[in-house]
Steps between C-alpha positions, in 0.01 A plus 500: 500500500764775608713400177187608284478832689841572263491432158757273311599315827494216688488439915831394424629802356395755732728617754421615817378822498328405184328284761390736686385762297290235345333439850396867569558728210373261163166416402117564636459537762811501676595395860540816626122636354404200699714614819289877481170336420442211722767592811425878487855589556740823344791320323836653530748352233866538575822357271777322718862540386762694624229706698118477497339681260135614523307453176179670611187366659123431433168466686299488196478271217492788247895612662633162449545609074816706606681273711397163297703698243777573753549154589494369098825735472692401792781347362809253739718747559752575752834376670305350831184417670452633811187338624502548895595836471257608265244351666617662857497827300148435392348393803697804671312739233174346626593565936160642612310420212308174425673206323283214476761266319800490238532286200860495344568321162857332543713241397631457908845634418572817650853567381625819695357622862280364740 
């Protein structure tokens, strides 16, 4: 299913952020319109690299054309993945605020940092 959400390839073929973009940024509807309609939640979309990276964020279905579009041009690029401290730097942005829950797209390797 994901492999047909890019044309000309196969499951096989796709690499990892393929993958994911596939998941929440391909198609109709997407996982994320689902996430905003049936959870009732504001999505904040942040890149992990070198630092984190805040895309931009959506409570409404209608917002989600913008960042959809983000994600479809991220491309792997980078010298190092710095998952724990992006994620500290996120939650940190958040102190005070209300953070239901975090879900990271990653291959497990964090290659520089905590």
């Amino acid at each position: 299913r994901l492999a047909s959400l890019i044309p000309g390839t196969q499951a096989s073929q796709l690499n990892r952020l393929q993958l994911a973009q596939a998941i929440v940024a391909e198609g109709g509807p997407s996982e994320l319109a689902r996430l905003i309609r049936d959870r009732r939640v504001k999505l904040h979309i942040y890149r992990l690299s070198e630092q984190a990276v805040r895309l931009g964020q959506a409570s409404e279905e209608s917002a989600l054309a913008s960042l959809q579009a983000e994600i479809r041009q991220l491309t792997p690029t980078g010298t190092a993945s710095q998952l724990g401290e992006g994620l500290t730097t996120i939650l940190k942005s958040f102190r005070g605020a209300s953070l239901t829950a975090a879900v990271v797209f990653t291959d497990g390797i964090s290659t520089a940092g905590g």
